[in-house]
Structures are given as structure tokens and as C-alpha cells.
Phi, psi and omega in degrees: 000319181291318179300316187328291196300331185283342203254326190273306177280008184270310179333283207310277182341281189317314207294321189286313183306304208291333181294325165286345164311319201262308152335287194327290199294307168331299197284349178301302204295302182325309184297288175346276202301346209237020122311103204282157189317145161279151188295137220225116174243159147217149164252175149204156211261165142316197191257354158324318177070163208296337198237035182269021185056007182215251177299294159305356182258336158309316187269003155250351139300358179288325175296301191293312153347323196257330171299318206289296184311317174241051141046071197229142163233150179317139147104329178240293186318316191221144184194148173233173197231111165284099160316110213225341152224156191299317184312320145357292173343294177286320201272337193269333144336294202281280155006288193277325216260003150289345180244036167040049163280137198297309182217137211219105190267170181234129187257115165074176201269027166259044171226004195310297188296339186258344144314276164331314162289321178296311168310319176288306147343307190221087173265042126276357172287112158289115169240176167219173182203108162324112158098331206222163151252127172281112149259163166280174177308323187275001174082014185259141165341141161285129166291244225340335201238159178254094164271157181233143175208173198241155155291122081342320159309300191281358173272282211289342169280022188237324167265003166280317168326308205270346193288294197297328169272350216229336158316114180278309167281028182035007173243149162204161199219127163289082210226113165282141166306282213221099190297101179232204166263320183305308182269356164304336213284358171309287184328284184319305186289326170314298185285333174299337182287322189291305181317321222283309196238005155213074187313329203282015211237125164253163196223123161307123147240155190170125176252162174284323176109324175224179176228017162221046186226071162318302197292332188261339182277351157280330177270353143292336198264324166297309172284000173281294174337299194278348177295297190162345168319125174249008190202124166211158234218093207257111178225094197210009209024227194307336154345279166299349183275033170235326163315317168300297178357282177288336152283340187241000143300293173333287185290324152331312179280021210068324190304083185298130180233163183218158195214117160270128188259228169209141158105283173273164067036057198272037188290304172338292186318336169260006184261161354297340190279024186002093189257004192264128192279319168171166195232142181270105206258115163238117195284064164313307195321313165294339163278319125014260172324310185283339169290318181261028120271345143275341149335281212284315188265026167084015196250002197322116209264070311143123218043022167248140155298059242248098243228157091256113179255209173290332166292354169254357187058055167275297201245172184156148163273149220294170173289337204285153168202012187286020196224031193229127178280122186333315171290336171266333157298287218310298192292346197276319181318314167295317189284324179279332146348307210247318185292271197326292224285332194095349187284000181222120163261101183307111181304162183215325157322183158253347159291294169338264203346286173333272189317275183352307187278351176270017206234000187273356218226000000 
């Protein structure tokens, strides 16, 4: 009876070490799984698409850049979703922030209202949004959301500068994407900068209408070219990559023309026949980047308004400069001075504008 009782509690002892044991190994496994996820960024583009040499394609190198930096891989780490139409929008939005990305950006401000709903669905979702401010029904910034936006005026007054010296025809010309408050402010600051060092000079503006239809932004562009534009200033994403077209058809023909570009640094986009006079370099890329390493350290700026002008290196005239004249750096220089300092305001309306030029005379 007793080897019985001994044999039966030597059992219980083994059955009881494995069961604690199987704890053990459980809470291990557990600590495993309940580890947290690796940092997940996204974007999704406009109907420009990721490879429009402009805008959208600055904020996914802004995106890869930042993979690069935090050992993040394409396609898991960072990842973008193509909008090929506006109805796009909402489900390739709505997509990632279903697949738990720490942050899911929306690329430009025709993405405002589908922003502005999805946050309000999933307010535990971090988005950002290019271009636009998200707001509630009260009109207040969203906590959920980053908006980021840019001086556009004052880049684009910088490059009306080099436009108003370096026009041989006193015309230059302005093609717009998609006719906002947003790309007046392109115009407006464009044109004032031209106005600014050469009152005598006219300037043609005319939008398109879209940011991904290259054939109308060439056939704007031909006809500003035979009015007599020797320089015109393409804020069109894929749009404008038909001005380059058409400008470097030209100069294939002898006609030399120059094309200023936008967003990126688009001296390449004019070669070989080098028409890019020079570009209003908008740092997305950088904002970007910067939005999404505070994301990632816990810092997610979610209801703030995030501004970039030229005192922040936002906006700027492109680095590339070999087709810009010593005298047009010198006059951009003075003129980026006078905008930091406040003593120059860049219109960004078409009324501001009106006042400006009565106020030039």
C-alpha cells in the first residue's frame, strides 16, 4: 500500500513539474506574441500617381527615406496605395488604417473630406494629410490628424523673380492643375514675383483642370509658346510633364523655351535639351519624414497645423541653378530676406494680388 501511495505521488509531482513547466513556456510564448508590432508608415497618391516626378512621388521618397533610416522595408515597413480616380480615395485610405498602420497619410488637399470621415470612424487611427487642414463639424482641427501645409506663395514668388529677369519676350506663362485656393496660391505669389522686377512683362495663366492629363498640359503649353511665352511656370503635377514635352519639342526645333518646375528639383525632367530654367522645390518629402519620426518616437502631432515657408526651408528655389543668372540669385536672395524677415508679403489671393500690384506703382 505504501509503494502504491509513493508511486501515485512520485506521478502527481511529475504531472504537476510539466504542467508548470507548460506555464512557464506559455507566459514566454505570450511575452512573444504580445510584442509589440513593428512601425508601419503609408501613404496613398492622388490620381498623379507616385511617379509624377512631383509631388506625389517627393512624399514617397519622403516615406522611403525615412525606411531607409529605421531599417523599415518596402512594401511591409512603408507602403503606398495608387488612386487612379477620386472614388479611390476613401477605400485605399480606409485599407491601410485597417491594416494598422501607425500612420497613413492622404497626398493632397482633394483628399480633405475622405480624410476628415475616416478619422472621425477611427479615432484611434493616426493620418496626416498634404495641403488641407482636417476639421469636425465645428470646423476645429482633428486630433487624429497631421495637417501639413506649405507657403507656396513665397517659393513660387522666387521663382517669378528669375521668371521677370530672364524672359527675353516680356511674356511668361502659368498652368495651373486643378483651379483652388490652394494652387492660386502658386499663381498669385508666381505672378507677383514676375511683376515684382519687371512690371513691363505679361503673363498668360490658364488650369487644366486635373493633375494627371500630360496631353492638355502640352497643349497649353503650345499655345502659350506661339502667343509669344518664352518661360512658363508648370504647377500641375503629371500635368506639367507635358510642358516639358513641349518645350523640349521646341528646342528639338531650335525654339528655345524654358519650363520652371515645381515640387522637386525638375532640372533632369528637361534634359536632354535642357528647358528647366529652374523649380520651386516643395519640401514634402521632408515633412514627411519629419512627421513620421515623430509618429514612431510617440510624438504623433495630431491636431496641429504644421506650416512650411521659406524660414523653415519648406518652399525654395531648387538647388540646381546652372541655367539662373547671377543676377537672378543675387535679386532671389534679397527678395528671400525681405519674406523672412516680414517686411514682404506674398499674395497668395487674386485680390491680395490686385492690392500688391496697386501698391507696386
Amino acid at each position: 500500500m505504501f509503494k502504491k501511495r509513493m508511486a501515485v505521488l512520485v506521478a502527481f509531482v511529475v504531472v504537476l513539474a510539466s504542467v508548470l513547466a507548460g506555464c512557464g513556456n506559455s507566459k514566454s510564448s505570450g511575452s512573444s506574441a504580445t510584442k509589440k508590432a513593428a512601425f508601419k508608415a503609408g501613404m496613398v497618391t492622388d490620381t498623379g500617381g507616385v511617379d509624377d516626378k512631383s509631388f506625389n512621388q517627393s512624399a514617397w521618397e519622403g516615406l522611403t527615406s525615412f525606411a531607409k533610416d529605421n531599417g523599415l522595408k518596402k512594401g511591409s515597413g512603408v507602403k503606398y496605395l495608387q488612386s487612379t480616380q477620386a472614388s479611390d480615395y476613401s477605400p485605399n485610405l480606409n485599407t491601410m488604417v485597417h491594416q494598422n498602420y501607425d500612420i497613413v497619410y492622404g497626398i493632397g488637399f482633394l483628399m480633405q473630406s475622405d480624410i476628415q470621415k475616416i478619422a472621425q470612424q477611427n479615432p484611434k487611427a493616426h493620418l496626416g494629410i498634404i495641403d488641407a487642414v482636417a476639421v469636425d463639424k465645428n470646423n476645429k482641427p482633428l486630433k487624429n490628424v497631421a495637417s501639413i501645409t506649405f507657403k507656396e506663395q513665397q517659393g513660387s514668388f522666387l521663382v517669378g523673380v528669375v521668371a521677370g529677369l530672364t524672359t527675353k519676350t516680356n511674356k511668361v506663362g502659368f498652368i495651373g492643375g486643378v483651379n483652388s485656393a490652394l494652387l492660386k496660391k502658386f499663381e498669385n505669389g508666381f505672378k507677383a514675383g514676375v511683376k515684382t522686377v519687371n512690371p513691363k512683362a505679361e503673363i498668360y495663366a490658364q488650369y487644366a483642370g486635373a493633375f494627371d492629363a500630360p496631353d492638355k498640359g502640352r497643349a497649353i503649353a503650345q499655345t502659350m509658346y506661339t502667343k509669344g511665352a518664352d518661360i512658363i511656370y508648370a504647377s500641375a503635377g503629371n500635368t506639367g510633364n507635358g510642358v516639358f514635352t513641349e518645350a523640349k519639342n521646341r528646342a528639338k526645333n531650335g525654339k528655345k523655351v524654358w519650363v520652371i518646375g515645381v515640387d522637386k528639383d525638375q532640372h533632369d525632367q528637361g534634359m536632354p535639351e535642357n528647358v528647366t530654367l529652374t523649380s520651386m522645390v516643395k519640401r514634402v518629402d521632408q515633412a514627411i519624414y519629419d512627421v513620421t519620426k515623430q509618429t514612431k518616437a510617440g510624438k504623433f502631432p495630431g491636431g496641429k497645423v504644421l506650416e512650411f515657408g521659406l524660414k523653415e526651408n519648406g518652399v525654395g528655389i531648387a538647388p540646381t541653378t546652372d541655367n539662373v543668372s547671377k543676377k537672378a540669385l543675387s535679386t532671389v536672395n534679397d527678395y528671400k530676406k525681405k519674406i523672412i524677415d516680414g517686411s514682404l508679403t506674398v499674395p497668395t489671393t487674386d485680390k491680395e494680388y490686385k492690392e500688391y500690384l496697386a501698391n507696386l506703382k
